[in-house]
C-alpha positions in Angstrom: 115.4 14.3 -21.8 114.7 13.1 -25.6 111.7 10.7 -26.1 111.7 9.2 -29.3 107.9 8.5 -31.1 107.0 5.0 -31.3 104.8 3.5 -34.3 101.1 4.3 -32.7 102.3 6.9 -30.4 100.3 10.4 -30.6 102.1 13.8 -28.1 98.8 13.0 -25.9 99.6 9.6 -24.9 103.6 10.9 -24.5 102.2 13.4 -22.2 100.2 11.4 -20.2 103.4 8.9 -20.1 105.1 11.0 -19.2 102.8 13.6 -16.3 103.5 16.1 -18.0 101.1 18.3 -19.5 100.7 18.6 -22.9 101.2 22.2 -23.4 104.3 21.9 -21.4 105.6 19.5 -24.0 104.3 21.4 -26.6 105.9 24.7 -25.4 109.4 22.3 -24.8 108.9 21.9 -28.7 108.0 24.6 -30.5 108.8 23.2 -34.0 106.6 20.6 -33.7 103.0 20.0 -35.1 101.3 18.6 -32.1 98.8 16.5 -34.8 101.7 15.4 -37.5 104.1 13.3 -34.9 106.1 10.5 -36.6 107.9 7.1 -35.6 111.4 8.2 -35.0 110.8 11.8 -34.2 112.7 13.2 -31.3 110.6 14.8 -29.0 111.8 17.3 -25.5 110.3 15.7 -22.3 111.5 18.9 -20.0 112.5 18.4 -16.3 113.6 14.9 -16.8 117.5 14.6 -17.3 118.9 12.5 -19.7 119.5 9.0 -18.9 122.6 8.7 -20.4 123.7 11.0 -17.8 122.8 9.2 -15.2 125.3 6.3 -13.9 122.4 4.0 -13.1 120.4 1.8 -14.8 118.0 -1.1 -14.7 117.8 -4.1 -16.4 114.4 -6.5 -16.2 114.0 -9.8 -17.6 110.6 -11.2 -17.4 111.1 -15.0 -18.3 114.0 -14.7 -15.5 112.0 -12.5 -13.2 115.1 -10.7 -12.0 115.6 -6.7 -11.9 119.6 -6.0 -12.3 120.7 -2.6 -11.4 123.6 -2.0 -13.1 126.2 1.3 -12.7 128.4 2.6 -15.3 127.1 -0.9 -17.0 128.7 -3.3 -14.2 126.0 -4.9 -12.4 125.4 -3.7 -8.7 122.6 -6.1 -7.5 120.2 -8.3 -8.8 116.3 -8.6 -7.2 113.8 -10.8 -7.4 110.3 -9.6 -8.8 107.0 -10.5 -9.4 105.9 -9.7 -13.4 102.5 -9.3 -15.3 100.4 -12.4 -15.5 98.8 -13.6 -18.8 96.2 -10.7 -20.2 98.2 -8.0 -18.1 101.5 -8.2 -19.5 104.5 -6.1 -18.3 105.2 -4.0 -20.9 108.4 -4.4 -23.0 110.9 -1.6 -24.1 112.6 0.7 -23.0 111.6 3.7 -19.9 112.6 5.7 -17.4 111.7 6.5 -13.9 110.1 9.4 -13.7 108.8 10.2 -9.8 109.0 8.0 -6.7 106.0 7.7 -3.9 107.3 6.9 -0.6 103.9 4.5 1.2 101.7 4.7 -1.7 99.3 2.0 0.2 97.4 -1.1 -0.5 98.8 -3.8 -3.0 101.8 -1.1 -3.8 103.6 -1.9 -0.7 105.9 0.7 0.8 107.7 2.7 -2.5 105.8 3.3 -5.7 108.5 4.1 -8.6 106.4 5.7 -12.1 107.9 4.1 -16.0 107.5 6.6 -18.3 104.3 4.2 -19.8 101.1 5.5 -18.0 99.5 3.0 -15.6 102.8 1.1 -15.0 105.7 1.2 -12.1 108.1 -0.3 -10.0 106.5 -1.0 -6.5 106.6 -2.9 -3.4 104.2 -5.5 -1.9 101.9 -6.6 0.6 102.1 -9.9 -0.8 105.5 -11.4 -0.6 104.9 -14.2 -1.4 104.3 -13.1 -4.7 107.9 -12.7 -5.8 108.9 -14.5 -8.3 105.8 -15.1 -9.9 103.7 -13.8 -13.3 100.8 -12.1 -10.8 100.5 -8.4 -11.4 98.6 -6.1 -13.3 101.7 -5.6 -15.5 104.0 -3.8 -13.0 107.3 -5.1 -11.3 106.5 -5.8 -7.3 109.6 -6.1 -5.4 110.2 -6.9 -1.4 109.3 -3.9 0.2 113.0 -3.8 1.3 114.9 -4.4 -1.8 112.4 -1.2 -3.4 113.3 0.9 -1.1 117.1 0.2 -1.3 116.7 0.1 -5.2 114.3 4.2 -4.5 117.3 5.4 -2.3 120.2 4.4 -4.8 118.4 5.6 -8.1 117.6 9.1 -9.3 114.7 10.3 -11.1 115.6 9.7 -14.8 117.2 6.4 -14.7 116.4 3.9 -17.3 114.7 0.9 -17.3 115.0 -1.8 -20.0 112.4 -3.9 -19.9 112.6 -7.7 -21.8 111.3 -11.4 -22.3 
C-alpha cells in the first residue's frame, strides 16, 4: 500500500502508524532519505494491500455519528457510533485498517480494529449506552454486535474516511 506524507508527518510517526518498523519501511523504500520526507511524497507501507483493491470501504461522519460501510461505493449498512468528546477529538482524514483483536478487554468491548493513526481504532463497548454520543478518547465505539459483523465482512486494508 502507498501512504502519502502529510504536512508535519516524519517516516517515525508513519511507522509507528502504521506497526511497522522503521527499517522495514525503510528497506520497502530504498530511494528514500529517511530524514528529508516531504508533504506529498509517496511512501511503501509493505504487507498492507492497496485499498483501492479492496471492495470495502467505510465512511464516518462525526456530526451524524453514523459509520456507513459501503461496497463497490453502494452503501451496505449504516451503524451507530459513539465519537471523540471535546479535547479528544476523533481524528479526521483519511486511514485504513490495519489489524483486528478479537476480545481486546475492558472499555474495548469484544473486537478492537487498528486506523492507520497510532492510538486510534474501531472498537466495541462495555458501555452501550454510549452510542451515539461524543464520549471517547477519540476512537469510534460501536455495539459489540454490529463490530463484530462490520470485523467479519472487512479485510485488513480497507479504508476508512473519517469527517465532520
Amino acid at each position: 500500500m502507498i501512504h502519502t506524507v502529510k504536512p508535519g508527518e516524519t517516516l517515525t510517526q508513519i511507522s509507528r502508524d502504521y506497526r511497522k518498523p522503521l527499517a522495514q519501511i525503510i528497506q520497502a523504500n530504498p530511494t528514500i532519505t529517511p530524514d528529508l520526507i516531504y508533504p506529498g511524497q509517496a511512501i511503501n507501507i509493505p504487507g498492507l494491500p492497496n485499498p483501492a483493491s479492496i471492495p470495502y470501504s467505510i465512511d464516518i461522519s462525526l456530526n451524524n455519528r453514523t459509520l456507513r460501510l459501503l461496497r463497490n461505493g453502494v452503501l451496505q449498512k449504516q451503524y451507530p457510533i459513539a465519537v471523540g468528546r471535546i479535547l479528544h477529538g476523533t481524528p479526521i482524514g483519511n486511514y485504513v485498517v490495519i489489524n483486528k483483536a478479537p476480545n481486546p478487554g475492558g472499555p474495548y468491548g469484544t473486537m478492537w480494529m487498528s486506523l492507520s493513526k497510532q492510538h486510534y481504532g474501531i472498537h466495541g463497548t462495555n458501555d452501550p449506552s454510549s452510542i451515539g454520543k461524543a464520549v471517547s478518547r477519540g476512537c469510534i465505539r460501536m455495539y459489540n454486535k454490529d463490530v463484530e459483523e462490520l470485523a467479519r465482512t472487512i479485510p485488513i486494508g480497507t479504508g476508512v474516511y473519517i469527517h465532520p
